[in-house]
C-alpha positions as CSV (number, residue, x, y, z in Angstrom):
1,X,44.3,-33.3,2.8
2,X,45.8,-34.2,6.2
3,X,48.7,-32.6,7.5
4,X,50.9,-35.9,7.2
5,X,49.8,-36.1,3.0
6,X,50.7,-32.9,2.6
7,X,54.1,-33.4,4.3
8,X,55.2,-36.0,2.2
9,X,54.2,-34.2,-1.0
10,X,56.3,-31.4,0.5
11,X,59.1,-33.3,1.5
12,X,59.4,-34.8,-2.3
13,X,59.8,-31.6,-3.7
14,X,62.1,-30.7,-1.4
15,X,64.0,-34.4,-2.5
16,X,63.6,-33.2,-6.6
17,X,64.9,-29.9,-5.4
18,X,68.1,-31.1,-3.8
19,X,68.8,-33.9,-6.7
20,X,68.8,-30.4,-8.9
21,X,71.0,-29.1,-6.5
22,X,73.2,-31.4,-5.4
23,X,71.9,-31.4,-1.8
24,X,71.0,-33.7,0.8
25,X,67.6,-33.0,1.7
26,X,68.9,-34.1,5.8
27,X,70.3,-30.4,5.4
28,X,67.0,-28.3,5.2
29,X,64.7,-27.4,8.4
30,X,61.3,-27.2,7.6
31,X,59.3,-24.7,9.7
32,X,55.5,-25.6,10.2
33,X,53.9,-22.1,10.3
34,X,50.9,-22.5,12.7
35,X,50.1,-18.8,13.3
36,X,46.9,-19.0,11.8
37,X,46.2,-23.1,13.0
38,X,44.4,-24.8,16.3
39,X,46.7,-26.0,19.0
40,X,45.2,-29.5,17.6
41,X,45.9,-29.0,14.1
42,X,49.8,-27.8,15.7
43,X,49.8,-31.2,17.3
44,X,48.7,-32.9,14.1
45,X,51.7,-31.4,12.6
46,X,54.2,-32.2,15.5
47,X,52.8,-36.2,15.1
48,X,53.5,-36.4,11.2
49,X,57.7,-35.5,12.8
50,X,57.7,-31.6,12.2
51,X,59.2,-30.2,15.4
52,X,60.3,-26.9,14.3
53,X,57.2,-24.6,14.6
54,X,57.0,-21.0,13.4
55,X,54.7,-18.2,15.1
56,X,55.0,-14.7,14.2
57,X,52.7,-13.1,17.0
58,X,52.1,-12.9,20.3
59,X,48.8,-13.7,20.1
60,X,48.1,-17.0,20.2
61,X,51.4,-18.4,20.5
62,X,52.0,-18.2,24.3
63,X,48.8,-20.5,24.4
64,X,50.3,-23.0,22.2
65,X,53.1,-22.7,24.0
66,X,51.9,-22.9,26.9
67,X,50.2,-26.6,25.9
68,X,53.1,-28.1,23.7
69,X,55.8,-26.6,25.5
70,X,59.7,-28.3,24.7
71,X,58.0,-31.1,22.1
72,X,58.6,-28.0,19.6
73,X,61.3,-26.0,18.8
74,X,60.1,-23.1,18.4
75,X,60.7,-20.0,15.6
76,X,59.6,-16.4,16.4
77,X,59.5,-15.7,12.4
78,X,57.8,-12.5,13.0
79,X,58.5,-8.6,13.4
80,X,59.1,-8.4,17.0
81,X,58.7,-5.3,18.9
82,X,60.9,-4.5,21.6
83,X,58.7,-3.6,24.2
84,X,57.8,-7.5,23.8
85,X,60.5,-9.4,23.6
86,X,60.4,-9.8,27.2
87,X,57.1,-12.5,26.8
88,X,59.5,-14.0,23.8
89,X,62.3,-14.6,25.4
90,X,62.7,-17.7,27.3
91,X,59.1,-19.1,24.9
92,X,61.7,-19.2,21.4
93,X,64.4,-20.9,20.6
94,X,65.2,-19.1,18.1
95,X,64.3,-15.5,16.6
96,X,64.3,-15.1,12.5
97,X,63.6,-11.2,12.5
98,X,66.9,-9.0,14.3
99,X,67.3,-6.0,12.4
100,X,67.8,-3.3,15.0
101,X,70.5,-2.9,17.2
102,X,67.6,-1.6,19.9
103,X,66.3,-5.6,19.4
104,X,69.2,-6.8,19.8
105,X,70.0,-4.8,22.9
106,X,66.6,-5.7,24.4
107,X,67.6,-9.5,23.5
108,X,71.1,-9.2,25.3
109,X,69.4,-7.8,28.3
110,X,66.2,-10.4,28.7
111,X,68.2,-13.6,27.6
112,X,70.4,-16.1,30.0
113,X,71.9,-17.4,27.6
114,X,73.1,-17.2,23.9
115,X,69.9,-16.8,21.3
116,X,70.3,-18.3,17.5
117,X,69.1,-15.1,15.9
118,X,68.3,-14.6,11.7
119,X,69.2,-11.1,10.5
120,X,66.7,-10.1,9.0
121,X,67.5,-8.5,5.4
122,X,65.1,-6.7,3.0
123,X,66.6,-8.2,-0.8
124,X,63.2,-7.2,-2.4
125,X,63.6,-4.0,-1.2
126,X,59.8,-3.7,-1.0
127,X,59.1,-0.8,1.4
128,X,55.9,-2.9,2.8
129,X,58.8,-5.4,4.2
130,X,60.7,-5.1,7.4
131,X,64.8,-5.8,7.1
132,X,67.9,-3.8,6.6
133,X,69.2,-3.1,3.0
134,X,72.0,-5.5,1.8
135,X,75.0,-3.2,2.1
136,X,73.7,-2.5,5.8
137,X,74.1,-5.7,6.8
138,X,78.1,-6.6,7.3
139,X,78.3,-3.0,9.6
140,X,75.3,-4.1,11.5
141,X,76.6,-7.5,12.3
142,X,79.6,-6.4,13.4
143,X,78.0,-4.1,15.6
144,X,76.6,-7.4,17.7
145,X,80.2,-8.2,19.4
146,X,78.9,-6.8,22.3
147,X,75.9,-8.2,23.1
148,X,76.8,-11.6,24.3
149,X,73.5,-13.2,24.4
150,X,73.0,-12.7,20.3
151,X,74.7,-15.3,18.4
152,X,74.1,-14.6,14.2
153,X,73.2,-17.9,13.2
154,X,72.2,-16.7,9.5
155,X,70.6,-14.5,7.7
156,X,66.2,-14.5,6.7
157,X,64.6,-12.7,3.6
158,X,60.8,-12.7,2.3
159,X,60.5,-12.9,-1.1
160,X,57.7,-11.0,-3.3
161,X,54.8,-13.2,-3.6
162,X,55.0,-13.0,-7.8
163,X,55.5,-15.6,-9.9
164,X,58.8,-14.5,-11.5
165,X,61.2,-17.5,-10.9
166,X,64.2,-15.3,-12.5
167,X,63.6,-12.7,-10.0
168,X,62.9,-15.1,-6.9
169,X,65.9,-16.8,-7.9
170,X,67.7,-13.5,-8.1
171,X,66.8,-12.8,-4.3
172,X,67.7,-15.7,-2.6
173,X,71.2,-15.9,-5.1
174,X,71.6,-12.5,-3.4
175,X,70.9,-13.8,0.5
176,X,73.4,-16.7,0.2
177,X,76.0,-14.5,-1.6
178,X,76.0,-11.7,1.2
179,X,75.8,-15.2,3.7
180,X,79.0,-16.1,2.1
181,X,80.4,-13.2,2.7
182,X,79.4,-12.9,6.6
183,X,80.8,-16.0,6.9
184,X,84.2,-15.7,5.2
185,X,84.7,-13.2,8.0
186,X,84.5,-15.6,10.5
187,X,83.3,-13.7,13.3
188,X,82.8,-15.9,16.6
189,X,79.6,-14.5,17.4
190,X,77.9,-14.4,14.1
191,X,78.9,-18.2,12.2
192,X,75.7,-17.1,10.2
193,X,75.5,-20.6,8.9
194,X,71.8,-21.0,7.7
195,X,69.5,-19.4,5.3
196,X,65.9,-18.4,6.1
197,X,64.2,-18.2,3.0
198,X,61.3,-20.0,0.9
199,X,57.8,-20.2,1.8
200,X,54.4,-22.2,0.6
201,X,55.0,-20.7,-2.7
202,X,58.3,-20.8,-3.6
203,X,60.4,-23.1,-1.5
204,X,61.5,-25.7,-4.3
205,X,63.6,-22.2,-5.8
206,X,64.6,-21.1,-2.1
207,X,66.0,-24.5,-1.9
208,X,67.5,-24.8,-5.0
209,X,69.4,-22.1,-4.1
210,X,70.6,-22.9,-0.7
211,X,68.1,-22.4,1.9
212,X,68.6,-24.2,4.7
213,X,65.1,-23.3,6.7
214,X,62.3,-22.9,4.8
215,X,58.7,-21.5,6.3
216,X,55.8,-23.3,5.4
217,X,52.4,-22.6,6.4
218,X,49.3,-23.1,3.9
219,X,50.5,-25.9,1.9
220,X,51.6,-27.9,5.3
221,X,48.8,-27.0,7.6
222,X,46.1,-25.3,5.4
223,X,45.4,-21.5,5.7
């Protein structure tokens, strides 16, 4: 199926998921994931009206980027190394994967302005999964005051790939109750609006229970 079918399957779930909800479906970013894709399939993509794109590696994305430039906005949804957030910043609009203060120092140094970050928290806790631990995350937040140039727009989680709903719905209950909580402190430099969470296989749940940017790669684009 083409990119633009498989959009509007997408965005009908997404629609039944909401109405479930009580939602509007205007409220959730859908990431394209084109790490794996051709910089023509990314433009197929960016023509069906998907302009947030997600990468989560070096290699590859600088040569999309370097093609589509500003017609995306682009998402580093990746585990970023410090030593290379130097060829990130400046190429991302926004980065889904802080959960170091040495990243976030190495952010705050590179940047000239204010990056939309997504703390990155481990629910599952999986060990094969990056992230802090849940009751690390209000102590690590508060440690980003001082670096001017990070701005906690929300917090991302990746679900087990398993076919649980109960537990899937567990884990992202568990993001947007420790979201709430971030944000009833109302810390200027971390609104942490938004919820990164839901992906090919379990979006319709991450929406249903408040995701507000979900990454989808190989039911939008193919794998």
């Amino acid at each position: 199926m083409d990119v633009a079918t498989n959009l509007r399957h997408i965005r009908q779930n997404i629609e039944q998921a909401c109405e479930k909800s009580n939602r509007n479906p205007e409220d959730i970013t859908i990431i394209g994931v084109t790490k794996y894709v051709t910089i023509e399939r990314t433009e197929e993509l960016i023509n069906a009206g998907i302009k947030n794109l997600g990468e989560n590696r070096l290699e590859g994305f600088l040569d999309k980027h370097e093609y589509i430039q500003d017609k995306a906005i682009w998402h580093f949804i990746g585990t970023l190394q410090s030593r290379k957030v130097k060829e990130v910043i400046g190429n991302v609009d926004v980065i889904h994967s802080l959960d170091r203060v040495s990243l976030a120092k190495e952010i705050n140094k590179r940047a000239a302005a204010p990056v939309d970050c997504f703390v990155q928290v481990n629910i599952s806790g999986e060990e094969s999964k990056h992230g802090l631990a849940p009751d690390e995350i209000l102590s690590f937040i508060k440690k980003m005051e001082v670096y001017s140039n990070v701005r906690v727009a929300g917090l991302m989680t990746m679900a087990p790939h398993i076919d649980d709903e109960d537990k899937l719905r567990k884990i992202f209950r568990q993001l947007a109750s420790l979201r709430d909580s971030i944000k009833a402190e109302q810390l200027p430099y971390a609104p942490c609006n938004y919820l990164s969470m839901g992906m090919s296989n379990d979006y319709q749940l991450a929406v249903e229970e408040g995701a507000t940017h979900i990454r989808i790669g190989s039911s939008l684009v193919g794998s």
